[in-house]
LUMDO-291088 format. One record per residue (C-alpha): residue number from 1; x, y, z. Coordinates in Angstrom, 2 decimals, decimal comma, m for minus. Example, Ala and Ser with C-alpha at 12.3 -4.5 7.8 and 13.67 -1.06 7.14 Angstrom:
BEGIN
[1 [12,30 m4,50 7,80]],
[2 [13,67 m1,06 7,14]],
//
This chain:
BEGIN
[1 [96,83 56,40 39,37]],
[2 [97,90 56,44 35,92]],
[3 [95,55 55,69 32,41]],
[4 [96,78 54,96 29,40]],
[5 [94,80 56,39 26,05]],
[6 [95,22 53,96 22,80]],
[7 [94,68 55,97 19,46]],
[8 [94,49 53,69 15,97]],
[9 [96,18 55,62 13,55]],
[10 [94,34 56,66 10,50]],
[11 [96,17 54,31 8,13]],
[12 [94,65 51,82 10,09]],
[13 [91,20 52,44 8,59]],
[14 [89,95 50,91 5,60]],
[15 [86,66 51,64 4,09]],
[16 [84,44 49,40 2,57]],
[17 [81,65 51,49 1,39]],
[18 [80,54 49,72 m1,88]],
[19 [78,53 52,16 m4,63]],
[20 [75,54 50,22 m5,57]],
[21 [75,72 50,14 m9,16]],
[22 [73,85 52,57 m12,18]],
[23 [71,05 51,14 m14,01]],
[24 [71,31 52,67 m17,44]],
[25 [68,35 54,64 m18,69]],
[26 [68,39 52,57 m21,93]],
[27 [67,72 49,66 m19,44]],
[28 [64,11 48,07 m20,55]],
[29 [63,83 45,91 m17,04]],
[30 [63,67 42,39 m18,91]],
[31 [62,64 39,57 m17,02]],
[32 [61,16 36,27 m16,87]],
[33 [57,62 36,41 m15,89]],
[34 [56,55 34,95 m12,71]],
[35 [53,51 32,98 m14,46]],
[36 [55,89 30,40 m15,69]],
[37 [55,60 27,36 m14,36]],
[38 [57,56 25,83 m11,81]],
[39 [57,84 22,43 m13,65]],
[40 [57,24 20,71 m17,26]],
[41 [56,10 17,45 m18,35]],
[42 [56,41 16,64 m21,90]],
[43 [56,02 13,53 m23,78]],
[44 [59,22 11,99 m25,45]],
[45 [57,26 12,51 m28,98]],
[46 [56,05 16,15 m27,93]],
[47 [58,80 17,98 m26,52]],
[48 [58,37 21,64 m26,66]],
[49 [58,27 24,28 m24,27]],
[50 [57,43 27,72 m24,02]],
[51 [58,21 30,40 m21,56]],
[52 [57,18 33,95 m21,20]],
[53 [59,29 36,71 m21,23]],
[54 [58,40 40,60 m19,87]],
[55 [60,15 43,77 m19,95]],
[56 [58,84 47,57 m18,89]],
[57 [59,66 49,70 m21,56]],
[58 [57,91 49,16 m25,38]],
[59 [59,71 51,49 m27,78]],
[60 [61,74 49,75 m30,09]],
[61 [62,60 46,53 m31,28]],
[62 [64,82 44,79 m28,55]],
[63 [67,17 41,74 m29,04]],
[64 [67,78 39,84 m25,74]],
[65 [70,94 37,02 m25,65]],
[66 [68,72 34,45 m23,56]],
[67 [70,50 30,55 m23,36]],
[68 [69,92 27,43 m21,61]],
[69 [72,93 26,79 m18,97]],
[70 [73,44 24,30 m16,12]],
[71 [74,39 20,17 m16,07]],
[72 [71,65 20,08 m18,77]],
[73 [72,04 23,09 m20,71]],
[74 [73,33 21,13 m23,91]],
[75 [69,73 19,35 m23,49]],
[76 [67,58 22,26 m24,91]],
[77 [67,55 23,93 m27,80]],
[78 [66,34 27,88 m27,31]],
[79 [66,75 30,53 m29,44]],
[80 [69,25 33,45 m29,54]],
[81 [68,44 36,17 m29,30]],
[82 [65,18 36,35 m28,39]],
[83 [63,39 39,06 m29,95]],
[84 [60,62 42,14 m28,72]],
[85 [58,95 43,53 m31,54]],
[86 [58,23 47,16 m31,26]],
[87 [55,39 48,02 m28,88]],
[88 [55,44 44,42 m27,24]],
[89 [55,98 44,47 m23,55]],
[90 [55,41 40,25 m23,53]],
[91 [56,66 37,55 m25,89]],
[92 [56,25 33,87 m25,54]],
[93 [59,32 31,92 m26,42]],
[94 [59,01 28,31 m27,65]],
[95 [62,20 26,04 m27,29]],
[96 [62,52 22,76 m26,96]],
[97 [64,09 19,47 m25,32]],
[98 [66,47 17,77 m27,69]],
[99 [65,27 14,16 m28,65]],
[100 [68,35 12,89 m26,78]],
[101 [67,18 14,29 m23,65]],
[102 [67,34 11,91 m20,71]],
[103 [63,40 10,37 m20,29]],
[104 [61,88 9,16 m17,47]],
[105 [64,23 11,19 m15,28]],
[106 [63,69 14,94 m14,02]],
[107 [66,10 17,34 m15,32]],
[108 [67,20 21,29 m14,01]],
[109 [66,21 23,79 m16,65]],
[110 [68,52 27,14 m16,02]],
[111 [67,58 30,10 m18,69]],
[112 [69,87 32,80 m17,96]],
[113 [70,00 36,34 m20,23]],
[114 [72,50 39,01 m20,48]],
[115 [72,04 41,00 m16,65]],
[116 [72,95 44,01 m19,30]],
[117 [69,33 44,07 m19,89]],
[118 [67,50 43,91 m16,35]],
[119 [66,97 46,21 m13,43]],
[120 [68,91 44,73 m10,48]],
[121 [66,51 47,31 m8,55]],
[122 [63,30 45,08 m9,35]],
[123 [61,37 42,34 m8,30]],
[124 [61,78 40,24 m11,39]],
[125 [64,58 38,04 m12,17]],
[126 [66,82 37,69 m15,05]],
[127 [66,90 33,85 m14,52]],
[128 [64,63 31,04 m15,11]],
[129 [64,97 27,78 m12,93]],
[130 [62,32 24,99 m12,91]],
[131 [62,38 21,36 m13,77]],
[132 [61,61 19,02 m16,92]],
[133 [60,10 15,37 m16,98]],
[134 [59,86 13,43 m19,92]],
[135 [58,08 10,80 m20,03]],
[136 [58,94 8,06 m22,04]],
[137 [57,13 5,40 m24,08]],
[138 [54,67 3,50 m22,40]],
[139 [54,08 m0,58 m22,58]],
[140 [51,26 m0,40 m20,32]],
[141 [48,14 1,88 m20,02]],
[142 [48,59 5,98 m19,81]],
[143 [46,98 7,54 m17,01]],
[144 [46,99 10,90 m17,03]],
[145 [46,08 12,92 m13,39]],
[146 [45,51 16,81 m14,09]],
[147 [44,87 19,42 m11,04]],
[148 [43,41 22,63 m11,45]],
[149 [44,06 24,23 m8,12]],
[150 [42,41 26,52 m6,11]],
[151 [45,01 28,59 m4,80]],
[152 [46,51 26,55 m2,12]],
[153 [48,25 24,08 m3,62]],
[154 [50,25 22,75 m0,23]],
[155 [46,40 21,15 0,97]],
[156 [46,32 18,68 m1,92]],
[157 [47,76 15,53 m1,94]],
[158 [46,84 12,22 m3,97]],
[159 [47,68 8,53 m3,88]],
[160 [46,87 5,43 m6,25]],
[161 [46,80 2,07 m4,49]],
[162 [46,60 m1,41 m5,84]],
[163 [44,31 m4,16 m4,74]],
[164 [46,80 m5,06 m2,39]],
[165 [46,51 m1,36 m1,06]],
[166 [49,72 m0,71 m2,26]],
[167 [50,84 2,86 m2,76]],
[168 [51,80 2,43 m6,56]],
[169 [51,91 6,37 m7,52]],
[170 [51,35 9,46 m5,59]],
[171 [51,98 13,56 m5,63]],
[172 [51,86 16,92 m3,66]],
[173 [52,25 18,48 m1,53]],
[174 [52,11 21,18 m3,95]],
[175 [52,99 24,84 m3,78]],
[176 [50,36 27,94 m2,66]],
[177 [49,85 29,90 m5,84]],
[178 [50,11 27,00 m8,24]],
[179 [47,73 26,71 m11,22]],
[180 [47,75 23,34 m12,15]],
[181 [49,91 20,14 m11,80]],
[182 [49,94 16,93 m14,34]],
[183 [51,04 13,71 m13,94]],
[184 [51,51 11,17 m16,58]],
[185 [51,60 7,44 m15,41]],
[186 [52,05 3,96 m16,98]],
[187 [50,22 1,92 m15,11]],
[188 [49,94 m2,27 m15,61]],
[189 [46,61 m4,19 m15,91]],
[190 [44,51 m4,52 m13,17]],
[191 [41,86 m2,54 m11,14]],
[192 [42,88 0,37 m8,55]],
[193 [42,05 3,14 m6,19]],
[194 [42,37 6,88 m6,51]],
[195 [42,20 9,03 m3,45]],
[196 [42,41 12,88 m3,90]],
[197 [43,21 14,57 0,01]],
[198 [42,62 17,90 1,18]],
[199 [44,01 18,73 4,37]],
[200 [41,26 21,64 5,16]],
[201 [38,57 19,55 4,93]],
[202 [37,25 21,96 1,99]],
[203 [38,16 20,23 m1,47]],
[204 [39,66 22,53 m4,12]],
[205 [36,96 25,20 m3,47]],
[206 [38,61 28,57 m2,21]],
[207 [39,40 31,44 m3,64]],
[208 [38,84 29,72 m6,34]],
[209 [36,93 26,30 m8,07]],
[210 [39,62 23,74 m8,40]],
[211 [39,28 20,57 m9,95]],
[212 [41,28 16,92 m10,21]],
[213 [40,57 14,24 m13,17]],
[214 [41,47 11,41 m14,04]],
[215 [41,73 10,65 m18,00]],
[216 [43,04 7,18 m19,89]],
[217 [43,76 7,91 m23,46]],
[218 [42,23 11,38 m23,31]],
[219 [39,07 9,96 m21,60]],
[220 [37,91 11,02 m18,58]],
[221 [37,15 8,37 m16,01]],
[222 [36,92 10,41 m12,52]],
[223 [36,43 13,73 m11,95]],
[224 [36,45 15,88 m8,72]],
[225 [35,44 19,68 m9,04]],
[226 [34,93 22,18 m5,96]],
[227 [34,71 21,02 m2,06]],
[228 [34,61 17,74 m2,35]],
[229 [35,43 17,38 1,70]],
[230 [38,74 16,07 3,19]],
[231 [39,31 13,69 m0,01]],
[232 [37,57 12,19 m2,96]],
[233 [38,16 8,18 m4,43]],
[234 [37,34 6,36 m6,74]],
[235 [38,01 2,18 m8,16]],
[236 [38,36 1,80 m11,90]],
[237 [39,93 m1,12 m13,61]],
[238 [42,71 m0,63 m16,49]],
[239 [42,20 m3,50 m19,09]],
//
């Protein structure tokens, strides 16, 4: 009986260890903060924004490149750099939505800064993505449905119908964490329904008091605060 040994030769091997890169001890760890909101809804006469912006270290004035990118990147104006004063670890940044921004259509909002000032090595990210409605001019009535949540955003769910039970306008899900949620409506003449759903069975009531109202022209005409039950409704005529 006869065996054979096989051998690879040693030029055969290749290695692909990869060094996982240096962060600089300069590096302040800037970052978007994870407060920001997942979406924005601004009126086509009222269209700025504001984002917050962290970083770890305090000494020093720091000057961060910071710009809008993405299909609608050319949509926003934000300023560059954007600027820590000395012994600020947090700075809001207000920017805003050109006036020839599509309305009544969502965009993608992209932020991106210069990686040369975060720490791949951390849990925040040098990158902003979230979404931006604006809503245009009305010809009907404004409705305006605002959600304070209270902590578990995926329960709640709402629905408008007409008088022929029509679903004319509805939301959620929503996401766990969430703070709040608005939704801006035109809505025609006539009278309607507003159911608010829970899918616990316990309102907007844990771990903390949530609340859902419903305002026309700043005016509120429904209101639903705390454990309300599986859902919440109410019939009010626009006019």
């Amino acid at each position: 009986m006869f065996g054979v040994l096989l051998f690879n030769g040693c030029e055969e091997y290749e290695d692909t260890e990869v060094v996982s890169p240096a962060v600089s001890s300069s590096n302040q760890g800037v970052r978007f903060s994870s407060a920001n909101p997942g979406s924005f809804t601004i009126r086509y006469d009222a269209l700025g924004l504001s984002v917050e912006v962290v970083r770890d270290d305090t000494s020093g004035e720091l000057s961060v490149p910071i710009k809008a990118t993405g299909t609608y990147g050319e949509h926003f104006v934000f300023p560059d750099p954007v600027v820590f004063p000395a012994g600020e670890d947090t700075v809001i940044v207000n920017f805003a939505a050109k006036e020839s921004a599509p309305q009544d259509s969502t965009m993608s909002l992209f932020l991106a800064m210069d990686e040369d000032y975060s720490n791949v090595y951390s849990k925040g990210i040098p990158y902003f993505d979230s979404r931006v409605y604006i809503i245009p001019p009305c010809g009907g009535v404004e409705l305006s449905v605002d959600i304070f949540f209270d902590g578990y955003g995926s329960e709640t769910t709402w629905e408008i119908v007409d008088e022929d039970d029509e679903v004319v306008a509805s939301g959620g899900p929503y996401v766990d964490g969430q703070e709040t949620a608005t939704s801006v409506l035109c809505m025609e003449l006539g009278t309607y329904t507003f159911t608010v759903f829970d899918v616990y069975g316990d309102g907007l009531s844990y771990p903390n008091e949530g609340s859902v109202v419903l305002s026309v022209g700043g005016e509120t005409i429904f209101e639903a605060v705390g454990d309300f039950g599986p859902s919440a409704s109410t019939t009010f005529t626009l006019e």
